[in-house]
C-alpha positions as CSV (number, residue, x, y, z in Angstrom):
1,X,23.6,-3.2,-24.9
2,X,23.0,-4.5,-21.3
3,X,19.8,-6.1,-20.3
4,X,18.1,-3.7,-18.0
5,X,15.6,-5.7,-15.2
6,X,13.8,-3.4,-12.2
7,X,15.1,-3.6,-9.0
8,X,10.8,-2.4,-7.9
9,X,9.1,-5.4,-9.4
10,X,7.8,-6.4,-6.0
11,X,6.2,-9.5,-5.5
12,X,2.3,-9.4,-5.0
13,X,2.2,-12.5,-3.8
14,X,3.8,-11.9,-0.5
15,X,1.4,-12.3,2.5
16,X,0.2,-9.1,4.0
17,X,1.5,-9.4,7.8
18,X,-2.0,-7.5,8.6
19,X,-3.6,-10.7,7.7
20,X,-1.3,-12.5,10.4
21,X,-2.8,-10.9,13.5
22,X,-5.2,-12.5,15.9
23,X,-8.6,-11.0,16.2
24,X,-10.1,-9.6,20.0
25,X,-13.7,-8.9,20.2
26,X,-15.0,-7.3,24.1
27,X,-18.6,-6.3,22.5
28,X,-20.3,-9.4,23.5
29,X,-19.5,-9.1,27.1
30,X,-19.2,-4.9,27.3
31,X,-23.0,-5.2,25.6
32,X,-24.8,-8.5,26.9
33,X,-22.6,-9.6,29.5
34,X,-24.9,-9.7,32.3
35,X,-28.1,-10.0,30.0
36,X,-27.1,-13.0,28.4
37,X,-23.5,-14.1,29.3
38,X,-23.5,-17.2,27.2
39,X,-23.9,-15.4,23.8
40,X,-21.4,-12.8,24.9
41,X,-18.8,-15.9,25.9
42,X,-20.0,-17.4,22.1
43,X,-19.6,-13.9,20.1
44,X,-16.0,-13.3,21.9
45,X,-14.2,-16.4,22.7
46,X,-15.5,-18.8,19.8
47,X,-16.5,-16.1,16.8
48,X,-13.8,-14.2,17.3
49,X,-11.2,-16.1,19.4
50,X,-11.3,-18.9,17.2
51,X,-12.6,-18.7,14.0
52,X,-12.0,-15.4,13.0
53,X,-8.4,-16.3,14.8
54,X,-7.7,-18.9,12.6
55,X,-5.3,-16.9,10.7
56,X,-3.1,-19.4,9.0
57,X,-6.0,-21.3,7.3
58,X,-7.7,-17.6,5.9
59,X,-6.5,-14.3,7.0
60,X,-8.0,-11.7,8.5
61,X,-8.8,-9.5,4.9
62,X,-10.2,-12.5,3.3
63,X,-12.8,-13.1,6.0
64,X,-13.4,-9.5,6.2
65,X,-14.4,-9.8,2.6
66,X,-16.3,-13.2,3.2
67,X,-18.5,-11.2,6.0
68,X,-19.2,-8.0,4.2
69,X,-20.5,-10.0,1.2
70,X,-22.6,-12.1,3.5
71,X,-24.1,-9.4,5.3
72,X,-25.2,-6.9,2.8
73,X,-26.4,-10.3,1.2
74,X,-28.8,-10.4,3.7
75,X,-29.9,-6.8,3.6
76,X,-28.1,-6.1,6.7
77,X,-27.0,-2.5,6.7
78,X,-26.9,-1.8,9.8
79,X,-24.3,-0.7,12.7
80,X,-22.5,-4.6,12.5
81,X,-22.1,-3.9,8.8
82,X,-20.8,-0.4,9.8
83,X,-18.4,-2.3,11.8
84,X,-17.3,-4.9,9.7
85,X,-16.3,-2.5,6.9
86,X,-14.4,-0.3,9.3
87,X,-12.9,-4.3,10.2
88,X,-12.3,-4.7,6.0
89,X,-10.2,-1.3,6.0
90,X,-8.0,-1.7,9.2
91,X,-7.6,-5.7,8.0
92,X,-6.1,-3.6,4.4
93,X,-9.2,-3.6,2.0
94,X,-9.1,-0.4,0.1
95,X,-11.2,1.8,-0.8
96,X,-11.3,0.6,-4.4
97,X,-11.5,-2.9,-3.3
98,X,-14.4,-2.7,-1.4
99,X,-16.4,-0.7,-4.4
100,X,-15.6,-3.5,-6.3
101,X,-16.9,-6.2,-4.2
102,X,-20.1,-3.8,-3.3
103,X,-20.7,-3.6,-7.5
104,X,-20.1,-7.3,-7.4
105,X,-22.6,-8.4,-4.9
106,X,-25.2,-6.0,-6.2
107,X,-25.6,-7.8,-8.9
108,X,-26.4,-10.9,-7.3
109,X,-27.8,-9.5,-3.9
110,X,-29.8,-7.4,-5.4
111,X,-29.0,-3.2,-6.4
112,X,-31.0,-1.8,-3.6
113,X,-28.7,-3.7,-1.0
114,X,-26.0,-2.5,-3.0
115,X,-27.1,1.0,-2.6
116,X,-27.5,0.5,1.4
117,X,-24.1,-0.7,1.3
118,X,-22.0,2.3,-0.4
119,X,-23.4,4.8,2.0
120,X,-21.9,2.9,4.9
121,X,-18.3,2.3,3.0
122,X,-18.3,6.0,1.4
123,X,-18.5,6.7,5.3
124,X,-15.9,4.8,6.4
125,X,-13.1,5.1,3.7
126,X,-14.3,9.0,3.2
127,X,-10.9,10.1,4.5
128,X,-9.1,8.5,1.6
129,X,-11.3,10.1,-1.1
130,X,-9.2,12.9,-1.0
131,X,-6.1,11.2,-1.6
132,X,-7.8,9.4,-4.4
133,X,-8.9,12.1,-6.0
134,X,-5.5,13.6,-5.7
135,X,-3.8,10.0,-7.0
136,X,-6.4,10.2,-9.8
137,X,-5.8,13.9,-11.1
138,X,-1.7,12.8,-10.8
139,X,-2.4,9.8,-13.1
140,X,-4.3,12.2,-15.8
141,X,-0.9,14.0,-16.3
142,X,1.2,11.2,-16.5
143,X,1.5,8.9,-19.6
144,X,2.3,6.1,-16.9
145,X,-0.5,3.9,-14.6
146,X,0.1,5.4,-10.8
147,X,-0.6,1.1,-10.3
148,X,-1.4,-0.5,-7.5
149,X,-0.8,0.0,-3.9
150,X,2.6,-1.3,-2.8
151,X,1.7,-3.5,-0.1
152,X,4.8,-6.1,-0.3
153,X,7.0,-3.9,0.6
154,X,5.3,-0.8,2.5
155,X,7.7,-1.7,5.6
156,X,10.5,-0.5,3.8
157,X,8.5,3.4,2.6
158,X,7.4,6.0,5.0
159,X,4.1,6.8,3.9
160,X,2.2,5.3,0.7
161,X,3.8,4.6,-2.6
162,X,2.2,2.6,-5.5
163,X,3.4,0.0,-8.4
164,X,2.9,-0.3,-12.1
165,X,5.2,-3.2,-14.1
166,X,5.4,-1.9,-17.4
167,X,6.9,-4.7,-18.9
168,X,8.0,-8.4,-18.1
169,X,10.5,-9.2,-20.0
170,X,13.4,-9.5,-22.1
171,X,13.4,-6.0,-20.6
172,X,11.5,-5.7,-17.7
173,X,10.8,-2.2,-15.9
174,X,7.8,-0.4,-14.0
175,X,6.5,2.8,-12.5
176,X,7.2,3.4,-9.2
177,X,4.7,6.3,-7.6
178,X,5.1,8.1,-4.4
179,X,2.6,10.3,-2.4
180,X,4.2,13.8,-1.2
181,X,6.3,12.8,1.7
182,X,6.9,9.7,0.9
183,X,10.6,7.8,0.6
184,X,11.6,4.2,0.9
185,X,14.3,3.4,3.4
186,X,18.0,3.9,3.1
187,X,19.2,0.8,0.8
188,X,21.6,-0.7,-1.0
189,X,21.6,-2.6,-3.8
190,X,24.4,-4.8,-3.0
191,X,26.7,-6.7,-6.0
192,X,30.2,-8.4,-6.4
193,X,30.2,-7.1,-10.2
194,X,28.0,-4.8,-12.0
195,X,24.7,-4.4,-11.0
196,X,23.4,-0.8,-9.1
197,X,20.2,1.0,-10.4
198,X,18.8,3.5,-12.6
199,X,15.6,5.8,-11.9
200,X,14.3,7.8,-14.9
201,X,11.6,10.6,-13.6
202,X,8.6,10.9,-15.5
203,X,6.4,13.1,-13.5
204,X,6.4,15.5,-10.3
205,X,9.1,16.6,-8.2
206,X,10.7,14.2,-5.6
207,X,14.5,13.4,-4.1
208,X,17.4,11.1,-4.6
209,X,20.3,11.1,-2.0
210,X,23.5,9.1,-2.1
211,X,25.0,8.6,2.3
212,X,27.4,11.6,2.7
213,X,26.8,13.8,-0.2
214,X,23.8,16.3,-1.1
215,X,20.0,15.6,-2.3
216,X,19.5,16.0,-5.8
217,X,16.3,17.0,-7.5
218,X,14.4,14.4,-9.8
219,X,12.2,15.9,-12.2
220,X,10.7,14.4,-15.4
221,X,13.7,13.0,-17.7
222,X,15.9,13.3,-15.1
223,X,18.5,10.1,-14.9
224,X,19.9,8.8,-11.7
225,X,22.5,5.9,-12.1
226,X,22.9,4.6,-8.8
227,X,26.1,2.4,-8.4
228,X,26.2,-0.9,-6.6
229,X,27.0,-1.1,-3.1
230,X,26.1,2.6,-2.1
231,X,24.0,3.6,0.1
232,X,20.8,5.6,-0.7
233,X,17.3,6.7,-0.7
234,X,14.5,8.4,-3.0
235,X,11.0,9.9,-2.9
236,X,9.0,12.3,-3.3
237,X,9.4,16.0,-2.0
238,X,6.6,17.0,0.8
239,X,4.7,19.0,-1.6
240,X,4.4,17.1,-4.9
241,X,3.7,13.7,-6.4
242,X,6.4,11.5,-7.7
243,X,6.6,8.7,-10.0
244,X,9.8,7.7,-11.7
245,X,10.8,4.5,-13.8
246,X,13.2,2.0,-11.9
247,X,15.5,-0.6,-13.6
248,X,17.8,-3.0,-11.7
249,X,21.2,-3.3,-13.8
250,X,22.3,-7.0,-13.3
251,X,25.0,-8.0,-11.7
252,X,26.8,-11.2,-9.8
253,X,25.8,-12.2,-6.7
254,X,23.1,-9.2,-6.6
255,X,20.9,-8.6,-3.4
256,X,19.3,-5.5,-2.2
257,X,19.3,-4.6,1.7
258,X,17.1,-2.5,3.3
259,X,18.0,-0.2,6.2
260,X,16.6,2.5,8.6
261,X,14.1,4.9,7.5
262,X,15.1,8.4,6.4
263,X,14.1,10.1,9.5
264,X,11.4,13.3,9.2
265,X,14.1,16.2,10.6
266,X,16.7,15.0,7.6
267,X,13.6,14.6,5.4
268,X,12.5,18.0,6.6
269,X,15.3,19.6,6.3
270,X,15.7,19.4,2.8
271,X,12.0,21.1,3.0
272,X,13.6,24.3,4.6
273,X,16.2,24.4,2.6
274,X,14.1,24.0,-0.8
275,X,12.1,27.2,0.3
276,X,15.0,29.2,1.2
């Protein structure tokens, strides 16, 4: 029996390119400009055009983190902790993240502060309680953990998608989840002998489409081998959660390259053509 290893066990190591960018303030000088020029200059050029800049020594989501727990620390709960949360999600903190770290520093800030704290956040990441609680009532019919967000590799999916290794080894495999809508890119999983993939579905509806021929339907225990070197997609469809187990069948000389996203009007199509 050939040893079966997923093609989807992304590395979480990979650095977030988020946390790459260089940070611009303007509030010093749009607010105290002309009241106090030399604080605005301090606040905009040094805070934040230098040390908060200083990217390739701690990135932008890790000094997010560092000034949220420092502020509410403090007891500060006002509109600069307001805006260094809404700074924590844009820099990619998620809304379980920052719970965490809020239950964290309460208990050693102190519970009150704590309190002060989650009504800002459950303000600012409001918008993705509903696709949590969706996530969440998705994971209670699935025997599988929905996992983590897939941030390694969310350059190569349209829309959000989520990982769950199952198991490292001699056979290792994991969950792959998708949000309704979302697909990774066309790809190929690219091998001088052997090698290709194989999806099992355990749980929603989604899509699986070779270049040149039709979409098929993945549903729970459906099997998809994909052969090496062809060109492909998968996903969800636009109205239900996915998940589906993906294994990487070795191979010599294996590789996997990504391509161009599956655009919405092909993606739609198959839409309009599911409801006819």
């Amino acid at each position: 029996m050939k040893r079966i290893f997923l093609i989807f066990l992304f590395s979480f190591l990979t650095i977030n390119a988020m946390a790459q960018k260089k940070a611009v303030q303007t509030a010093g000088r749009d607010q105290l400009g002309e009241f106090a020029p030399k604080f605005a200059e301090l606040n905009d050029d040094v805070l934040f055009g230098e040390v908060w800049s200083r990217t390739d020594r701690l990135g932008l989501r890790d000094r997010s983190l560092v000034t949220v727990t420092s502020l509410i620390s403090q007891g500060i709960t006002d509109n600069s902790l307001t805006y260094h949360l809404q700074s924590a999600k844009e820099n990619g903190v998620t809304r379980t993240e920052i719970a965490e770290v809020i239950t964290h520093v309460g208990f050693y800030a102190g519970w009150p502060k704590a309190w002060a704290a989650f009504r800002l956040a459950r303000e600012v990441w409001a918008e993705d309680t509903a696709g949590a609680d969706a996530r969440a009532a998705f994971q209670r019919g699935m025997i599988f953990p929905v996992g983590e967000p897939n941030k390694a590799y969310a350059r190569y999916f349209t829309g959000n998608s989520y990982l769950a290794p199952l198991s490292s080894g001699p056979i290792s495999f994991a969950n792959v989840t998708f949000e309704p809508g979302c697909r990774n890119n066309w790809h190929i999983h690219r091998a001088t002998k052997g090698g290709g993939q194989l999806l099992v579905g355990v749980a929603g509806r989604g899509w699986y489409q070779e270049e040149g021929k039709p979409a098929q339907e993945i549903l729970p225990g459906t099997i998809i081998r994909i052969p090496a070197n062809v060109k492909h997609w998968h996903g969800a469809a636009a109205d239900s959660w996915f998940a589906h187990l993906a294994f990487e069948i070795p191979g010599e000389e294996s590789s996997n390259e990504w391509l161009e996203p599956v655009s919405d009007e092909a993606y739609g199509k198959l839409q309009r053509d599911d409801e006819n």
